[in-house]
C-alpha positions in Angstrom: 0.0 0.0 0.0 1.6 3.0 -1.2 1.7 5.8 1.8 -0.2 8.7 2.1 1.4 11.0 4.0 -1.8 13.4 5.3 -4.1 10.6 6.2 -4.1 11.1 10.6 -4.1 14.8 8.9 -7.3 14.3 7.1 -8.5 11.9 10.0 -7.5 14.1 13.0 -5.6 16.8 12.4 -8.1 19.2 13.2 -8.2 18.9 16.1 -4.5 17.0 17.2 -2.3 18.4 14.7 0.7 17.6 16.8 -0.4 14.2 16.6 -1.2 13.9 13.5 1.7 15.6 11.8 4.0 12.6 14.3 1.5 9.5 13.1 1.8 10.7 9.0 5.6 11.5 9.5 7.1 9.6 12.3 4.8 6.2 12.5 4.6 5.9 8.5 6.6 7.8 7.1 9.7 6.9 9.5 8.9 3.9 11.6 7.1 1.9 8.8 9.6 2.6 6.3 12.3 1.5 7.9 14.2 -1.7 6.2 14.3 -4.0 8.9 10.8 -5.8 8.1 8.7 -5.8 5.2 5.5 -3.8 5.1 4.1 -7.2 5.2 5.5 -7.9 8.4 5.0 -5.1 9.9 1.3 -5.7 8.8 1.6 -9.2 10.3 2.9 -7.5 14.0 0.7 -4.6 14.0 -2.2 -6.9 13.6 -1.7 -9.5 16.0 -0.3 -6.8 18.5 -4.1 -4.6 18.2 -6.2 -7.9 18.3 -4.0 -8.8 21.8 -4.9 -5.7 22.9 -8.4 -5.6 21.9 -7.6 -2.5 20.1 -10.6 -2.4 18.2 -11.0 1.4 16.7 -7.6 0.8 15.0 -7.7 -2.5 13.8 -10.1 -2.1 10.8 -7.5 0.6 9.0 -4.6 -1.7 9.7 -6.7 -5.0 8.8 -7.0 -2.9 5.6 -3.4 -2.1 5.4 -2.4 -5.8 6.0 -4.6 -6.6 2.7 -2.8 -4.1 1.1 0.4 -5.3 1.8 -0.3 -8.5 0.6 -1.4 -10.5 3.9 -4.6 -12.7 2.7 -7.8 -12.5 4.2 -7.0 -16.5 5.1 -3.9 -15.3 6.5 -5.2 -12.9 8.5 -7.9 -15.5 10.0 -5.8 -17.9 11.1 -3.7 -15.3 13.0 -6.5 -14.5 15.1 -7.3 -17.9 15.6 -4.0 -18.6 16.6 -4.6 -15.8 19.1 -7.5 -17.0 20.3 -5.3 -18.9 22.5 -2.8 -16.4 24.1 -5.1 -13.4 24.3 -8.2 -15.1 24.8 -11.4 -16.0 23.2 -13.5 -12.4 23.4 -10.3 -11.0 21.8 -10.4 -12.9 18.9 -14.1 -12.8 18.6 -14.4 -9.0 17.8 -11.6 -9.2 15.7 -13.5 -11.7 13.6 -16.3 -9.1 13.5 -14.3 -6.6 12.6 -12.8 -8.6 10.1 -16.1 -9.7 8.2 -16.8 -6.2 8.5 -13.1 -5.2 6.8 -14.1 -7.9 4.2 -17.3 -7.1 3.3 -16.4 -3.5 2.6 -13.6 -4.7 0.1 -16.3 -6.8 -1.4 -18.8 -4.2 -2.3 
């Protein structure tokens, strides 16, 4: 997924520009370009690391971004299943609903 540098400006900015102008420049435009791991990965990490948490507001865009860079929707299943295990079964459970919901929007 190619970056776009403005989108927590577009999304936020109004009203936390600070915070925006760190999330477009520093978390993607810095952090996620950085060569040790492949967008992929990253995708893979960020993922598994919001469904643990139950970081439900963010994990739709980054669901989205794992897709983009190139994670499969099978792929991305079976790593909250796997999950399910370590940060338990409600966890995993709205991320499946978020998921389907992720899913159906790229469908229609």
């Amino acid at each position: 997924m190619a970056n776009e540098p403005h989108t927590a400006r577009n999304a936020f900015g109004d009203i936390a520009p600070a915070l925006a102008d760190y999330t477009d420049n520093v978390l993607f435009g810095e952090v996620w370009q950085r060569p040790g791991l492949s967008p992929r990965d990253r995708s893979l990490v960020t993922v598994a690391s919001l469904v643990a948490m139950y970081r439900g507001n963010e994990l739709p865009f980054h669901l989205g971004k794992a897709l983009d860079n190139g994670v499969s929707r099978d792929e991305l299943i079976e790593l909250i299943t796997h999950l399910a295990f370590y940060s338990g079964w409600p966890t995993a459970s709205t991320a499946l609903g978020i998921a389907r919901q992720v899913f159906a929007g790229r469908d229609a």
